[in-house]
ZAVEX-309399 format. One record per residue (C-alpha): x, z, y; residue in three letters. Coordinates in steps of 0.25 Angstrom, whole numbers, plus 5000, padded with zeros to 4 digits. Layout:
BEGIN
XZYALA
...
END
This chain:
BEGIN
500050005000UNK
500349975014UNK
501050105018UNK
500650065032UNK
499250045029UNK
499149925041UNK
499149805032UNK
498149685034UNK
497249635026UNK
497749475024UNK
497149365029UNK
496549365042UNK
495749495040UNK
495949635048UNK
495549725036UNK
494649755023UNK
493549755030UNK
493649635038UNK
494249575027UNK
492949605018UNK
491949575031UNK
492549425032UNK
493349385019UNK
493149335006UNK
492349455002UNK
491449455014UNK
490249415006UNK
490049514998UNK
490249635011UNK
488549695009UNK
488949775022UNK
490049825032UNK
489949955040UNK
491050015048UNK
490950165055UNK
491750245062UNK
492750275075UNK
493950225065UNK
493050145058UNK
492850145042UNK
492350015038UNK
491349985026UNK
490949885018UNK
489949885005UNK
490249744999UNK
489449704986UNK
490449614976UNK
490149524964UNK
491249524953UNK
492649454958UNK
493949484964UNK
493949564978UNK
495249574979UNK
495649614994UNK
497049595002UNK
497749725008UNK
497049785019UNK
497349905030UNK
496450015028UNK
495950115016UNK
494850055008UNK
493950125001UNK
492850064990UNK
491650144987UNK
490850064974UNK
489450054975UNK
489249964964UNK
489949894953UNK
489849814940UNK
490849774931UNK
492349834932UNK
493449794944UNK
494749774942UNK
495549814956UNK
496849864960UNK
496949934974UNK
498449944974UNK
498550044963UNK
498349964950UNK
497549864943UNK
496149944937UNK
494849904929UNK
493649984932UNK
492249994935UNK
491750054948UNK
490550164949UNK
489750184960UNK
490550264969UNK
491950224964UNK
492850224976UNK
494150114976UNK
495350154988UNK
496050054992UNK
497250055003UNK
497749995014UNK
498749895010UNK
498449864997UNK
497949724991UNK
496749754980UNK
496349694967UNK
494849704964UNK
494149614955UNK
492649654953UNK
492049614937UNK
490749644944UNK
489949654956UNK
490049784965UNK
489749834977UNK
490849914986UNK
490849995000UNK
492249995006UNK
492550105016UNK
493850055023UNK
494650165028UNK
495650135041UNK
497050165035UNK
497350245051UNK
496350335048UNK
496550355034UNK
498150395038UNK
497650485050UNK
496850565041UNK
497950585032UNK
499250565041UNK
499350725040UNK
499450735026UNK
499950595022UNK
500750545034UNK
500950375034UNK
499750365024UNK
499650225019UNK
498250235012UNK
498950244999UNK
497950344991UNK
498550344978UNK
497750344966UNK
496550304975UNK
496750164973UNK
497050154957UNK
495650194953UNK
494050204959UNK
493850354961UNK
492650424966UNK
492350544975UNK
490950594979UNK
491350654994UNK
492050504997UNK
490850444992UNK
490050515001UNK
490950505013UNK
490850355012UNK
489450355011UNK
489250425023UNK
490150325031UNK
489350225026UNK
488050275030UNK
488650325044UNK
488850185046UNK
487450165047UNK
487050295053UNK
487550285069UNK
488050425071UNK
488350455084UNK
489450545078UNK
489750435067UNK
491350415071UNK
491550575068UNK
490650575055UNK
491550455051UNK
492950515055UNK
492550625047UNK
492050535033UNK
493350475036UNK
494350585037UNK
493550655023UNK
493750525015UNK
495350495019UNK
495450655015UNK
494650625001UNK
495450504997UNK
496550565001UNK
496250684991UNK
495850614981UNK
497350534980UNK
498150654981UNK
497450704968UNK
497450584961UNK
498950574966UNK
499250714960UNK
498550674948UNK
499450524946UNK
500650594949UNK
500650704941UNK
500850594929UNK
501650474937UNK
502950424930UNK
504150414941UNK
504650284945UNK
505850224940UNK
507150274948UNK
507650104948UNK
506250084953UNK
506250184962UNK
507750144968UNK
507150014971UNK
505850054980UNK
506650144986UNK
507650034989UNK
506449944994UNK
505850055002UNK
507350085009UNK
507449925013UNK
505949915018UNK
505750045024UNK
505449975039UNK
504449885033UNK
502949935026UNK
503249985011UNK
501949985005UNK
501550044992UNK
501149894988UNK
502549844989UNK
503449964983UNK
502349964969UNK
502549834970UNK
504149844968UNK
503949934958UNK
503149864950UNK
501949964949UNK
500649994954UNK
500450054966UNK
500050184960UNK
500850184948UNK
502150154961UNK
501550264969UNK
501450354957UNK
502850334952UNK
503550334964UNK
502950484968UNK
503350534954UNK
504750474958UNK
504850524971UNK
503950624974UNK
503250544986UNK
502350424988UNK
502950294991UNK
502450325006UNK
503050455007UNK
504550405001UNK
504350275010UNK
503950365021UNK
505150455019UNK
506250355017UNK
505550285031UNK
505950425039UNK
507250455033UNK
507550295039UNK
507150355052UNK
507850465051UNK
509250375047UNK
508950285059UNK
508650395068UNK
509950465064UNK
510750365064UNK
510250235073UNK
509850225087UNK
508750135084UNK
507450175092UNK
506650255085UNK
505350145085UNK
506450045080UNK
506650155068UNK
505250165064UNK
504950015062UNK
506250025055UNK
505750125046UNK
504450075042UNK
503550165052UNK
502450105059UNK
502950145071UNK
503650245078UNK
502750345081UNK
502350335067UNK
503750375062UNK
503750495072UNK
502550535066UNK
503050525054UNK
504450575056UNK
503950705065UNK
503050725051UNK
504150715041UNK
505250755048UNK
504850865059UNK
505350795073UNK
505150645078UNK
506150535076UNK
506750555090UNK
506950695089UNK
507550685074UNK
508650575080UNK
508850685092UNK
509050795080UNK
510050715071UNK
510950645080UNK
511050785088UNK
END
């Protein structure tokens, strides 16, 4: 996955929901709703059996099944699966990621697109940089009442014309970012206490990719993909290996760069963030203030004396 989150959909189209509104799928959308200050954007799409496969996109996606006959066959970026959907099966897929979903039969969908800014703000405390990478959320459907009946209620509030709807929304919003983000870290604790390490060669040469690409975006999609392995499987193995996500090592080796350059260049410090893989500079004072306890300006100030 994109470990900016910013990527495009392809084509000549903005996002998911633009690419739904106006692109090969465009006939089977029932309805399209969108509510909100930040706004979550829906859309309840009624499918006959065939391939819906979809190109990257930019936000947090999430797919509530209403209907469904016949078995899928999908792959949102964690491994090909066969399955069946029930009525009230949720699918998570995230930004960055190209899916795979061929239907054997017709169904009905609502996807809830979650912007990926607000999905990092509500998480930035705990999970600083998040890249909308849930983990175990995107291998298999899952189902959780509460989330069923938050999105719900954005559905009907998008009807409804509250005067107060933005804050009823915001707050829908914050509780279903906080429940998927729960419902990874168990899983996650569940995978990894039975996840195999990854090969040490294999290891020495991501880590080698990682070094000679840390200024340009390292996405989850391309190291699984040097390793040969699924993204779940990648993300999995290289924890047990490490001890951290491949966002928490990438984010790691990207600070301890800035910290080299700071040390021992006179480079600008805007001209260190680009060089280091940060979105900006204000984003690696963020960052480095978090991790390391002073900004880049006052570390240089410190080491240099």
């Amino acid at each position: 996955m994109s470990s900016q989150g910013e990527l495009p959909v392809s084509g000549d189209y903005a996002d998911h929901f633009d690419f739904l509104s106006r692109g090969p799928y465009a006939q089977f959308v029932v309805e399209r709703r969108s509510v909100g200050r930040r706004p979550i954007r829906m859309l309840r799409t009624a499918q006959p059996a065939g391939d819906f496969s979809d190109p990257a996109q930019p936000d947090v996606i999430l797919y509530k099944a209403l209907r469904s006959e016949g078995h899928t066959v999908r792959d949102l970026g964690a491994g090909r699966v066969r399955h069946r959907f029930r009525k009230g099966d949720f699918d998570l897929q995230g930004p960055g990621v190209a899916n795979h979903i061929v239907a054997e039969g017709s169904h009905e969908l609502i996807d809830f697109i979650l912007p990926i800014e607000a999905v990092r703000e509500v998480l930035d405390e705990r999970r600083p940089g998040f890249n909308g990478d849930f983990g175990r959320l995107h291998a298999q459907p899952f189902r959780d009442v509460f989330l069923e009946q938050l999105c719900m209620s954005l559905w009907r509030e998008s009807e409804a014309g509250n005067p107060n709807g933005n804050l009823f929304v915001e707050g829908v919003l914050v509780s279903m970012i906080a429940i998927l983000s729960s419902l990874a870290e168990r899983q996650s604790v569940a995978e990894n206490s039975s996840a195999s390490p990854m090969p040490s060669r294999t290891l020495q040469e991501i880590d080698s990719f990682i070094e000679a690409n840390l200024s340009k975006n390292l996405s989850n999609t391309d190291l699984s993909s040097l390793a040969c392995l699924p993204q779940l499987r990648f993300t999995r193995a290289f924890k047990a290996a490490t001890g951290r996500t491949p966002h928490q090592y990438v984010l790691a080796r990207r600070i301890s760069r800035a910290q080299e350059l700071l040390a021992a260049s006179d480079m600008p410090i805007v001209e260190i963030a680009y060089a280091c893989g940060f979105a900006s500079q204000s984003h690696m004072t963020d960052v480095f203030r978090q991790k390391i306890g002073v900004t880049p300006g006052r570390y240089r100030k410190e080491v240099r004396g």
